[in-house]
Backbone as numpy.savetxt, mean C-alpha at the origin, in Angstrom:
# Nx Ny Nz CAx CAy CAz Cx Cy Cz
-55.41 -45.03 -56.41 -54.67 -44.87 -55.15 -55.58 -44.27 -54.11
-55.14 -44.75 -52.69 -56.60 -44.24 -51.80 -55.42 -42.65 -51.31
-56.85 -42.05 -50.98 -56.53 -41.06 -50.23 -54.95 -40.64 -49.42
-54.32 -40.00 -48.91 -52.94 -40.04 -48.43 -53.57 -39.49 -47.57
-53.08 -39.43 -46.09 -53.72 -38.77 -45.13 -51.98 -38.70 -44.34
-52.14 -37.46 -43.67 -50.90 -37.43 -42.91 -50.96 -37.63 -41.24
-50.03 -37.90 -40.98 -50.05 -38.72 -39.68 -50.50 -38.02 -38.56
-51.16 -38.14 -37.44 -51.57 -37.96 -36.72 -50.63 -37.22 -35.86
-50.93 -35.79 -35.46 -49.79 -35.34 -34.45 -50.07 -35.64 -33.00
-49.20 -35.27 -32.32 -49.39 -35.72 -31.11 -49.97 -34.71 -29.97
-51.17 -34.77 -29.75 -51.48 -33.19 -29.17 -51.29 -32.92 -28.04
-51.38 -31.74 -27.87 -50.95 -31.12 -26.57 -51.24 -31.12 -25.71
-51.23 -31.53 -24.20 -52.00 -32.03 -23.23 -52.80 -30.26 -23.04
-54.10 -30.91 -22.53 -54.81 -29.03 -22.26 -53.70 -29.03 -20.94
-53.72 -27.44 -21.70 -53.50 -26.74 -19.87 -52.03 -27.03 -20.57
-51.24 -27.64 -20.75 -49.85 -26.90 -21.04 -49.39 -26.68 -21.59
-48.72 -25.74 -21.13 -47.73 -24.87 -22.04 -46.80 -25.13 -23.20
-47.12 -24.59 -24.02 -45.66 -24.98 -25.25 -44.38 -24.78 -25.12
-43.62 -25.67 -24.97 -41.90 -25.23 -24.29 -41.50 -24.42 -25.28
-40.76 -23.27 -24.55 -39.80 -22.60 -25.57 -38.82 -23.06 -25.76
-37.92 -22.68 -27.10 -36.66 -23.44 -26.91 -35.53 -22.86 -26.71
-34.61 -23.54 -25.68 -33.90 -23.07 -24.77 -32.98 -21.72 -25.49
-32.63 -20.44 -25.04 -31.99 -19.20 -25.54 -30.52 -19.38 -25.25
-30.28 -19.52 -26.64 -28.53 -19.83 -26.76 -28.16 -18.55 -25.80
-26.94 -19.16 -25.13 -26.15 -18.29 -23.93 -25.29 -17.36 -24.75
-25.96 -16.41 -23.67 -25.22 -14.57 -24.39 -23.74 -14.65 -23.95
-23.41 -14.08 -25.36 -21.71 -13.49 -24.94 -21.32 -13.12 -23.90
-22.25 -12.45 -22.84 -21.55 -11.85 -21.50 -21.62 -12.96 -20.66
-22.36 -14.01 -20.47 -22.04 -15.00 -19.98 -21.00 -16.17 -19.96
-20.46 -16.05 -21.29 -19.39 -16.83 -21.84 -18.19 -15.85 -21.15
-18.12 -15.07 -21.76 -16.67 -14.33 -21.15 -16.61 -14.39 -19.61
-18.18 -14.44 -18.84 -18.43 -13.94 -17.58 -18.03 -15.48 -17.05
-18.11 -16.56 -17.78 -17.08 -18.42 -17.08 -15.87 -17.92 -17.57
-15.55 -17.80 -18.86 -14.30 -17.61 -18.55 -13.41 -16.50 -18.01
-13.85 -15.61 -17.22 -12.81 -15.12 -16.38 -12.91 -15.65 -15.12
-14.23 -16.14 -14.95 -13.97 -16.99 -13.31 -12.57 -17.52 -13.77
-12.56 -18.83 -14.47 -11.83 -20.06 -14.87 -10.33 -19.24 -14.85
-10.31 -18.12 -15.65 -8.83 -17.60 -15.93 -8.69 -16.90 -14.26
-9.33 -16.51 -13.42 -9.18 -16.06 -12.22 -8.96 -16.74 -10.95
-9.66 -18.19 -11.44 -9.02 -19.37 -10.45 -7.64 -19.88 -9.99
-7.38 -19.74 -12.05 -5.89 -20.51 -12.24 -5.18 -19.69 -12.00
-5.38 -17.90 -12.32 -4.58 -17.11 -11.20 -4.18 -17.16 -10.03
-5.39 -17.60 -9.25 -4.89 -17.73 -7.48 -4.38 -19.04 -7.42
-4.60 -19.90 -7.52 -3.88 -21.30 -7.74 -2.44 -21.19 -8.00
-2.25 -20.19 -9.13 -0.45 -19.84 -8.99 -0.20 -19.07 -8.29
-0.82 -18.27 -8.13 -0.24 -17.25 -7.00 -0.09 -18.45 -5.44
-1.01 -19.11 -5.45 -0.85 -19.56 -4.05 0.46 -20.05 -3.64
0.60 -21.12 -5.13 1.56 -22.09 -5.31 2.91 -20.89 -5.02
2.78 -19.77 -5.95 4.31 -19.15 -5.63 4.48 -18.71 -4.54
3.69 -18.07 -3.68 3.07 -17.78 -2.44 4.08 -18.68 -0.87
2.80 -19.87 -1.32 3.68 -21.17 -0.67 5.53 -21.50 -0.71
5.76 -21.33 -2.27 7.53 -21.57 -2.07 7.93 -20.53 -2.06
7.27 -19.41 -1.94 8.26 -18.21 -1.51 7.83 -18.15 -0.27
7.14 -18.82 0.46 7.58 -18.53 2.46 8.37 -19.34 2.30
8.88 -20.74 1.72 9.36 -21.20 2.35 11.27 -20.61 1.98
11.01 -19.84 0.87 12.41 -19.71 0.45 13.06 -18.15 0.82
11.83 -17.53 1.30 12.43 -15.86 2.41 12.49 -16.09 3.13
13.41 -15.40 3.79 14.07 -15.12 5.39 12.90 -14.99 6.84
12.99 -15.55 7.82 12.18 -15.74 9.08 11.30 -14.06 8.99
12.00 -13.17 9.04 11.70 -11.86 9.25 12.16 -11.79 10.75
12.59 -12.44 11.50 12.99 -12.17 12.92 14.43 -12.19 12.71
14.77 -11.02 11.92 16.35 -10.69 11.45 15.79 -8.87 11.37
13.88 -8.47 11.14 14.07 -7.35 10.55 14.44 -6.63 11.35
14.74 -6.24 13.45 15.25 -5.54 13.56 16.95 -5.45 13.34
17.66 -6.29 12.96 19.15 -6.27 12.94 19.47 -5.63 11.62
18.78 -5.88 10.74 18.73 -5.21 9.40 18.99 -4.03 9.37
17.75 -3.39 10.11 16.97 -1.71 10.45 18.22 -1.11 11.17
18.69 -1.90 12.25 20.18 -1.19 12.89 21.14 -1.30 12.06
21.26 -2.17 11.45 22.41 -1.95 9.92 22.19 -0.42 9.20
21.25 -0.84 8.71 20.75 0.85 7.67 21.24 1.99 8.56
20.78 2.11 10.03 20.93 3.09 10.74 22.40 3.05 10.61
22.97 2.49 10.77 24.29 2.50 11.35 25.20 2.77 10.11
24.68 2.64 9.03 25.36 3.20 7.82 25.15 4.56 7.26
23.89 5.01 7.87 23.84 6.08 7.40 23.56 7.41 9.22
24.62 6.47 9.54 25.20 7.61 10.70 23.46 7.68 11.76
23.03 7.14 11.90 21.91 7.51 13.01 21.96 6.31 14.02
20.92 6.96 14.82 20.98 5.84 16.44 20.06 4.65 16.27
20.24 3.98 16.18 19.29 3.11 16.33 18.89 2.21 17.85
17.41 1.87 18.61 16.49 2.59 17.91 16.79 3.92 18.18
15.27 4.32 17.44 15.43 6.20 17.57 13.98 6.17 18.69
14.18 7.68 18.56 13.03 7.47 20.14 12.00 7.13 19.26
10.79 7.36 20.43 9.33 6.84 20.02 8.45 7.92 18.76
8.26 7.25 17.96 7.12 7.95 16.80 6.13 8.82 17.38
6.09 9.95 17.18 4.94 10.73 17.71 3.71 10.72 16.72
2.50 10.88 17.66 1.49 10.53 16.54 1.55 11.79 15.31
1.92 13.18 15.72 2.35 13.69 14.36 2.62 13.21 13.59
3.54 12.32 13.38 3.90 11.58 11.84 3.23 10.39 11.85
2.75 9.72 13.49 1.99 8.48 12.60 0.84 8.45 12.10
0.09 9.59 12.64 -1.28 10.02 12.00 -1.45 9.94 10.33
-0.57 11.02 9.66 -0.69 11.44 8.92 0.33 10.35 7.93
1.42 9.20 8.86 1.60 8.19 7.51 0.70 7.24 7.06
-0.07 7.07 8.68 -1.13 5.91 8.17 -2.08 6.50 7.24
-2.50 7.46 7.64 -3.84 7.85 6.75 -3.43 8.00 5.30
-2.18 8.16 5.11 -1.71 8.43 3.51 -1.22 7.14 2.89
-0.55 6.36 3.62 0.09 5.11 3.41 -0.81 4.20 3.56
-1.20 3.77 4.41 -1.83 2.57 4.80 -3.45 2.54 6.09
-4.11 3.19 5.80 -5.42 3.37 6.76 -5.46 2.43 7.32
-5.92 1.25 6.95 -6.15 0.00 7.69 -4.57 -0.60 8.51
-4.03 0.11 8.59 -2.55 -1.12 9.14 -2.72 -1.67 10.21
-3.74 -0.95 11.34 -3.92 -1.58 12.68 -4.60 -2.50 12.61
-5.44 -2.88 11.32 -6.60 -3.82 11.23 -6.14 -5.13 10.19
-5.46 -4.84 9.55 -4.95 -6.00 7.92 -3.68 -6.52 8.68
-3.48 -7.62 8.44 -2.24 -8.77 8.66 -1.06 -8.56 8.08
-0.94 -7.55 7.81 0.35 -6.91 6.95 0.67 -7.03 5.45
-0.71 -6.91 4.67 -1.26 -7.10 3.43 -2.73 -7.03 3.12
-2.96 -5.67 2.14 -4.02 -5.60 1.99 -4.64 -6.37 0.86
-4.97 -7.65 1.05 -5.44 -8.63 0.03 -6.32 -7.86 -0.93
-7.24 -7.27 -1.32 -7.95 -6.24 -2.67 -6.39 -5.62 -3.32
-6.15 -4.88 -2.63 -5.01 -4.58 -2.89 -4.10 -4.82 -3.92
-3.49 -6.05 -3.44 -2.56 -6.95 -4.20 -3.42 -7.55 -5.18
-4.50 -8.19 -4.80 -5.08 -8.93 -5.98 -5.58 -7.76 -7.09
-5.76 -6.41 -7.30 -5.64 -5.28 -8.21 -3.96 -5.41 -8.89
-3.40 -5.56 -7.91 -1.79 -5.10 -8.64 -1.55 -6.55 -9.61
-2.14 -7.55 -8.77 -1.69 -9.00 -9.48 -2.31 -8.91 -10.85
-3.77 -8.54 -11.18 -4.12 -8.58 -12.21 -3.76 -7.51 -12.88
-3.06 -6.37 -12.65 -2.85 -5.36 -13.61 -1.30 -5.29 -14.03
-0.80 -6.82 -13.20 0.67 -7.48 -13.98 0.30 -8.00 -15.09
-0.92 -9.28 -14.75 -1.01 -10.16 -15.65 -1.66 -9.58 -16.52
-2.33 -8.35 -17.02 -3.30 -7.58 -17.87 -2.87 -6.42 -18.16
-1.38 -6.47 -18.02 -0.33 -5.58 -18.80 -0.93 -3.90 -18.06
-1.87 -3.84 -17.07 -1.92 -2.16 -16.27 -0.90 -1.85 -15.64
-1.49 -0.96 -15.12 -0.60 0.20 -14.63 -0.20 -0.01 -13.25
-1.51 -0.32 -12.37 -1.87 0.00 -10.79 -0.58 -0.84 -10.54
0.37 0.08 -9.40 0.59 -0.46 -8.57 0.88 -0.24 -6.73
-0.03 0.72 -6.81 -0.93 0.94 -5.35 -1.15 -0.02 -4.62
-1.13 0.52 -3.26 -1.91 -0.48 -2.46 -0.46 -1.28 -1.84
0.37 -0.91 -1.42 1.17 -1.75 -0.59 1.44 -0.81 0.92
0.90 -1.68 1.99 0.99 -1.65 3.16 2.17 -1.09 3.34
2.24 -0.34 4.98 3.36 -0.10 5.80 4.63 -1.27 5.95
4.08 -3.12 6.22 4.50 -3.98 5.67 5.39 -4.36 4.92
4.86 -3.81 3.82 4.93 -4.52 2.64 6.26 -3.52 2.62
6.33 -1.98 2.48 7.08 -1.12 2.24 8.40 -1.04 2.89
8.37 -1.94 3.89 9.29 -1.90 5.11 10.16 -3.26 4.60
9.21 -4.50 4.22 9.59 -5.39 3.88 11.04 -4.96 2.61
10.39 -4.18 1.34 11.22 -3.53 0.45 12.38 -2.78 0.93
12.36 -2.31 1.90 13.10 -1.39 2.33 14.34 -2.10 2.62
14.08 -3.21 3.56 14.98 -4.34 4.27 15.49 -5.11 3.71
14.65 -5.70 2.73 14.91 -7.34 2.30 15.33 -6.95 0.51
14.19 -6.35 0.00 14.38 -6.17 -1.52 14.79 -4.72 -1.59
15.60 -4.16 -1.41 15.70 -2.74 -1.99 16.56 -2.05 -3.01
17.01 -3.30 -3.91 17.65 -3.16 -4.96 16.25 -4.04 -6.21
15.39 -4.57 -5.69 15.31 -5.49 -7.12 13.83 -4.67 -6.84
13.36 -5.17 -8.45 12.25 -4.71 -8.88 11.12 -5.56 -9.76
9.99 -5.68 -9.90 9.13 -6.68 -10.76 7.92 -7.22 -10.27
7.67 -8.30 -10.86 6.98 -8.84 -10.05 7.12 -10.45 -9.19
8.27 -10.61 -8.88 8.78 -11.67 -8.55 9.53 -10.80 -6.90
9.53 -9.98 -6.73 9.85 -8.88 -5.72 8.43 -8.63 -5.39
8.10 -8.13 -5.46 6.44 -7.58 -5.24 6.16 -8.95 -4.50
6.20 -9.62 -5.16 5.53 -11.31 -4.21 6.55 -11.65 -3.03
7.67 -11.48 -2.92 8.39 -11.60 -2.10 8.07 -10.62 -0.55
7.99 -9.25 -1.08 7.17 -8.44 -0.96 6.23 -8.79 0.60
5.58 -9.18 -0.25 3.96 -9.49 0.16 3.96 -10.53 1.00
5.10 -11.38 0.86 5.24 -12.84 1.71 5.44 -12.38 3.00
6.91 -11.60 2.87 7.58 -10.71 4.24 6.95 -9.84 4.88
6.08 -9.31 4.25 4.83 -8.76 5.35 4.18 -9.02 5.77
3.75 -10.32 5.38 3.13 -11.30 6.54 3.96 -11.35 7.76
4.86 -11.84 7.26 6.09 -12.32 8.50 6.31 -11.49 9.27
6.42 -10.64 8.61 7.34 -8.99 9.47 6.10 -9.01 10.70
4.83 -9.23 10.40 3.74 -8.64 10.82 2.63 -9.69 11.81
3.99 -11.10 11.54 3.75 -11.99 12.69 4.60 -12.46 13.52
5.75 -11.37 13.44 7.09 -11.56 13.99 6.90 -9.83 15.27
6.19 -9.13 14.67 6.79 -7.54 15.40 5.01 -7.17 15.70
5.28 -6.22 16.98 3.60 -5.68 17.04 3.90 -4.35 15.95
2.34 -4.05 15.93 2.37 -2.67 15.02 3.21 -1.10 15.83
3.83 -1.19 16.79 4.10 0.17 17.45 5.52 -0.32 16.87
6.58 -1.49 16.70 7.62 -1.90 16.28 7.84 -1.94 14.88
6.80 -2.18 14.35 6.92 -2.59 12.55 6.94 -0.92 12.39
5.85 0.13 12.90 6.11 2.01 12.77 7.21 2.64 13.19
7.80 2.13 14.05 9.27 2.35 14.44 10.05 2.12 13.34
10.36 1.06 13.35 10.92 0.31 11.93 11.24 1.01 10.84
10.03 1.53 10.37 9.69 1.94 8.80 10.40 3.41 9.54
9.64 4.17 10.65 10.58 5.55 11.06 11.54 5.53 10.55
12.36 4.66 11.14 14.07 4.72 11.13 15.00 4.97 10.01
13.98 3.77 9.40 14.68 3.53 8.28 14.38 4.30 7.11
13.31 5.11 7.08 12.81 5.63 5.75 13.43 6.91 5.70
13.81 7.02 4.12 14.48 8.03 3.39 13.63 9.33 3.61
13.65 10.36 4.12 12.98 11.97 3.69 13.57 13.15 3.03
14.28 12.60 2.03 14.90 13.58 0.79 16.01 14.40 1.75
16.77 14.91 0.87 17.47 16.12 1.29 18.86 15.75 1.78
18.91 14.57 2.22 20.08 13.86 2.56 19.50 13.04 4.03
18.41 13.00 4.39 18.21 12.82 5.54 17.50 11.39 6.19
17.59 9.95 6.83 17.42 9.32 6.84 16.98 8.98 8.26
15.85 8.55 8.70 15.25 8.23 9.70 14.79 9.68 10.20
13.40 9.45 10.80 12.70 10.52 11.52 13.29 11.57 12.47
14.26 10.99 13.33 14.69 11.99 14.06 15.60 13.53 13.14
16.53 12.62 12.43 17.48 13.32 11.46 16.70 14.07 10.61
15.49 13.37 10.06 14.85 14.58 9.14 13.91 15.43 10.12
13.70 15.24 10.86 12.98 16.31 11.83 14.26 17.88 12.27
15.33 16.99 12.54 16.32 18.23 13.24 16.45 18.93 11.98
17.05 17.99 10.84 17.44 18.51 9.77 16.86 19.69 8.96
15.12 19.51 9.11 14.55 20.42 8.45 13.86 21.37 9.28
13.88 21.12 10.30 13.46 21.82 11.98 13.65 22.51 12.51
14.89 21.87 12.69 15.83 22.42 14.00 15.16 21.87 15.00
14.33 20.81 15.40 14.05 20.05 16.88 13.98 18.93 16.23
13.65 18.31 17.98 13.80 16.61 17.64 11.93 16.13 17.56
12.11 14.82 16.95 10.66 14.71 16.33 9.67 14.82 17.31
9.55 14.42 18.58 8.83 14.59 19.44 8.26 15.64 19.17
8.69 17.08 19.01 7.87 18.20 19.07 7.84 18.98 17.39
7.25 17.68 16.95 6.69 17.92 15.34 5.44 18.69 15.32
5.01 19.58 14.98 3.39 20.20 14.88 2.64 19.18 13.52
1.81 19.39 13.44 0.90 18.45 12.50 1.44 18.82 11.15
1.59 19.84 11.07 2.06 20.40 9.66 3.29 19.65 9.33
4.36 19.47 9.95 5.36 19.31 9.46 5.42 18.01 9.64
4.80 17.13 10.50 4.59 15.56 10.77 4.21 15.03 8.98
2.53 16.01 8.59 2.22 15.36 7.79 3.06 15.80 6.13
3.98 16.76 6.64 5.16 17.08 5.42 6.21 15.80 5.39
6.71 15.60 6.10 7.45 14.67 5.92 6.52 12.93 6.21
5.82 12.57 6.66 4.81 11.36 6.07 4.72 11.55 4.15
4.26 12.76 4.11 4.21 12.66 2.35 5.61 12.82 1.61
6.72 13.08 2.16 7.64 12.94 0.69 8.80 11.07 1.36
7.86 10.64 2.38 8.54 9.54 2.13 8.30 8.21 0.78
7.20 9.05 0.25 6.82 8.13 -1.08 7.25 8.93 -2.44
7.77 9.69 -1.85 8.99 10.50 -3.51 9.36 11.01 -3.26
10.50 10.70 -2.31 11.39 12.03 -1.36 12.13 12.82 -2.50
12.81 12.40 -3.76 13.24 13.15 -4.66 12.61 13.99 -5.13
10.97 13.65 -5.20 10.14 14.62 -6.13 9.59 15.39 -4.55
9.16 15.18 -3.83 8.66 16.15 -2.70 9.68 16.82 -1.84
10.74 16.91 -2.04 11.87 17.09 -1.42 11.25 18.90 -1.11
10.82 19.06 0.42 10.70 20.70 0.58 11.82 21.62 0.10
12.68 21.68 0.42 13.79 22.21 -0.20 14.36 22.41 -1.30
14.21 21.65 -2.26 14.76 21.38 -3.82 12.91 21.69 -4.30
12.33 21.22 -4.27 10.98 21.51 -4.76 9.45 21.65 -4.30
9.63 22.90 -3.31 8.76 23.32 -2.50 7.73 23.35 -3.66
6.96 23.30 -4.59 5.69 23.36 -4.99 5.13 22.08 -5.00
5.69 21.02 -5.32 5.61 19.89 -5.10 5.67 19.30 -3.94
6.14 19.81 -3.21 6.09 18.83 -1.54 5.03 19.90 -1.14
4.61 21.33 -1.39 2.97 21.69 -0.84 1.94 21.13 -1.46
2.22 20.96 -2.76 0.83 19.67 -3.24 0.47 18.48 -2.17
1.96 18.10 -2.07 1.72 16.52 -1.89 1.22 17.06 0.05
1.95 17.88 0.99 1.26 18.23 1.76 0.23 18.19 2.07
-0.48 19.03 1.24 -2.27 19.56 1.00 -2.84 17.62 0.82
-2.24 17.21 -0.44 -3.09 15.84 -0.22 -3.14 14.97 1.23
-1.94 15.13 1.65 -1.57 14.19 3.39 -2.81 14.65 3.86
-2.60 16.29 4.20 -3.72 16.78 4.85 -5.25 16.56 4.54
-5.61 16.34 3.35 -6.60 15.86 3.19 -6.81 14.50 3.13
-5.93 13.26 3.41 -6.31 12.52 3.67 -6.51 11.98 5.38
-5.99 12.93 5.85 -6.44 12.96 7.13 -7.97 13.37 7.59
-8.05 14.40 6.79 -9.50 14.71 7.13 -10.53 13.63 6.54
-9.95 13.02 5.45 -10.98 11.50 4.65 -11.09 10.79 6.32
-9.99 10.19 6.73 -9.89 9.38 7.52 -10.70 9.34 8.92
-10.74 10.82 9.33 -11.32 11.20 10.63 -10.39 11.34 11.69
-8.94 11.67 11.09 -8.18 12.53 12.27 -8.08 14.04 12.29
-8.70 14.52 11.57 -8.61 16.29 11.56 -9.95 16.72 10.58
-10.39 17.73 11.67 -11.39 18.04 11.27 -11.35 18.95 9.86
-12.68 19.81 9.34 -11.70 20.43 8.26 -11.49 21.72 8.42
-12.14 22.43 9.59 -11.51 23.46 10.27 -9.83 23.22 10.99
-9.51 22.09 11.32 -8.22 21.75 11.67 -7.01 21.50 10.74
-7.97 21.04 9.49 -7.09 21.00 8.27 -6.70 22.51 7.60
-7.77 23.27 7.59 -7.11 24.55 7.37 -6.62 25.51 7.95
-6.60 24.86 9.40 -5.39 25.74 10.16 -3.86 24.92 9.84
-4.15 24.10 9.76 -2.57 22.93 9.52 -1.87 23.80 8.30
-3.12 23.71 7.10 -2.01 24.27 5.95 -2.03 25.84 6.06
-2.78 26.55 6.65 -2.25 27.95 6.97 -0.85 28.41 7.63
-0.61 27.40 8.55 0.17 27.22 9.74 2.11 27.40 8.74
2.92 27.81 9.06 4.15 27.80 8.77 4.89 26.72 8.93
5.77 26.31 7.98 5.91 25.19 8.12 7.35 25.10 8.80
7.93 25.86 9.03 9.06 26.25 9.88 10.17 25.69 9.32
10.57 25.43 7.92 11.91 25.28 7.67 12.99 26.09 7.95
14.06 25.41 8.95 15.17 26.12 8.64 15.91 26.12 7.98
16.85 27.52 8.17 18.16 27.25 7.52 19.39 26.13 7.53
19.98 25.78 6.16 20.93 24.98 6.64 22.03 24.83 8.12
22.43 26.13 8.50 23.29 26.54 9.44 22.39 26.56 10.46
21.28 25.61 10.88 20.45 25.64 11.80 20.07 24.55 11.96
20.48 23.81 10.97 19.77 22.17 10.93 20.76 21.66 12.00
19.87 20.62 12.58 20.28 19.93 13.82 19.52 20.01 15.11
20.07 19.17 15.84 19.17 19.43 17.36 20.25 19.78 18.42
């Protein structure tokens, strides 16, 4: 038998390089397509529900007749006078910073709350002056997330139906401040003894903070808790750049002038 010789390889051109072979794709890249993919088909439904829920909520050019309803049930004038920046200072900066600037929805926002529906969390922060007013009016019995989107629709609307000095009025009027007391003027006399116009900062940014847990910040029933939540208003004013922080610690030094029941009123 002749010789066996093995076949001739095929050589390498000079000068190049030996290909490597290609590096199977890392796990963080795999998960990192599929949450695009699962984050697409999120907004895609959201849009879709989005879409038939404008078309199936109310114009929002009903929300002031609403707002005079509420008033009118719970014994106040509607409107009430004009918001002094005492309380609007200190609701925006606690409530909603951006409201003069966002369309009546803070899109990060919602898209945090949307995914921490669909991902079983917690968050549900982040709803506009809007949005809150919207609840107040339209949903203020239901709860979920089929409300929340409804929500979110009507604050668009609200917020292409009313300027922002009307939609702050609005929310004034109508918002609860513990104690029995409903709309700004009433909780101003109520816990005062004057009318809101001549709110000092202190007590503007006392009642801005227990309109988001008037039961739990209620000054009266649980003064340690409505000076927490105080102190935070106040410091989110100073985050914001309406009070300096020499101004902030004259605010919470400052007395907060509750009166007595047999004094409440204007």
């Amino acid at each position: 038998m002749g010789n066996t010789r093995p076949l001739p390889q095929p050589e390498t051109a000079r000068g190049e390089r030996q290909r490597k072979p290609p590096r199977p794709r890392s796990r963080a890249r795999r998960y990192l397509k599929r949450g695009g993919i699962t984050l697409g088909v999120l907004i895609v439904i959201l849009a879709a529900a989005v879409g038939f829920l404008w078309v199936a909520t109310p114009s929002a050019g009903d929300a002031t007749q609403l707002a005079k309803a509420q008033a009118q049930q719970h014994g106040i004038a509607y409107p009430g006078p004009p918001v002094p920046a005492n309380f609007a200072r200190p609701l925006i900066a606690t409530e909603d910073k951006r409201f003069y600037s966002e369309p009546g929805v803070d899109v990060l926002a919602v898209g945090r709350v949307v995914w921490s529906d669909v991902s079983g969390g917690s968050d549900q922060g982040g709803a506009t002056l809007e949005q809150q007013l919207a609840k107040l009016l339209y949903t203020p019995a239901q709860t979920g997330f089929d409300a929340e989107l409804k929500q979110v629709v009507l604050a668009f609307k609200i917020n292409s139906s009313y300027s922002k000095k009307q939609i702050l009025a609005m929310y004034a009027e109508v918002a609860y401040y513990g104690h029995g007391y409903y709309g700004l003027q009433q909780a101003s006399c109520g816990y005062f003894g004057h009318p809101a116009a001549d709110l000092t900062v202190t007590q503007g940014a006392m009642l801005a903070g227990v309109v988001n847990a008037p039961s739990l910040d209620d000054p009266i029933a649980d003064p340690v808790n409505a000076r927490q939540r105080l102190e935070h208003v106040i410091a989110r004013m100073v985050a914001v750049g309406d009070l300096t922080t020499t101004q902030a610690n004259a605010a919470l030094s400052a007395p907060l002038g509750i009166v007595p029941r047999d004094q409440a009123g204007c």
